[in-house]
N, C-alpha and C positions, 0 to 999 in steps of 0.2 A: 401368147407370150409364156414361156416358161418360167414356171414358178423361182423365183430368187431362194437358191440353196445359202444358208451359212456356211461360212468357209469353213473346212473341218479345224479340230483342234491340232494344235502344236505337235509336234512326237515331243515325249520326256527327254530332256538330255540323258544321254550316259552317266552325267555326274550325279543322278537321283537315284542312287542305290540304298537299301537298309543296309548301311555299314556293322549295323550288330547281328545281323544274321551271320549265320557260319558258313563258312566259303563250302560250295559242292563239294560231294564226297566221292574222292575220283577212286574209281574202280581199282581194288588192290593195294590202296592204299590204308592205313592206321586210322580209328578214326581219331578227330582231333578231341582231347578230353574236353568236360565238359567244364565251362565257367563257371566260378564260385561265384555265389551272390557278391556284391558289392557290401566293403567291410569285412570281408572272411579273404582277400585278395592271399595269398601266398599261406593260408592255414593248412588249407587243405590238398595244396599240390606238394607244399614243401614240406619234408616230413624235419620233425625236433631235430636241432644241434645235438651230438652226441655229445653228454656228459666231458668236460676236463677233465683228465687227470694227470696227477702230478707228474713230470716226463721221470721215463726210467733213468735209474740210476748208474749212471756205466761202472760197466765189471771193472775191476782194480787192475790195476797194471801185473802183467804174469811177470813172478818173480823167478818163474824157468825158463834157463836162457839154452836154446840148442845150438850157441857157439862155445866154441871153448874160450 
């Protein structure tokens, strides 16, 4: 009699991926920047709000008219 093999194991579904690994790096293309730690989320990609400043003040009405 032949020896009784166990039945091999399962294949992993396709839904057991590391979702936090970065997607391959397709040839030619940018790579994707790198993730900020968690807590620094948008410090370090987004750079400061430029400064407000008060809106300019429109020129005055010209008081030279080129009709007669």
């Amino acid at each position: 009699m032949a020896p009784t093999m166990p039945p091999p194991p399962p294949p992993l579904p396709p839904a057991v991926i590391n979702t936090t690994a970065p997607p391959p790096h397709v040839p030619g293309a940018p790579w994707p920047p790198m993730a900020p730690p968690p807590g620094l989320l948008g410090v370090s990609l987004v750079p400061p709000p430029a400064p407000t400043y008060p809106p300019p003040i429109p020129p005055p009405p010209s008081t030279h008219h080129t009709l007669p």
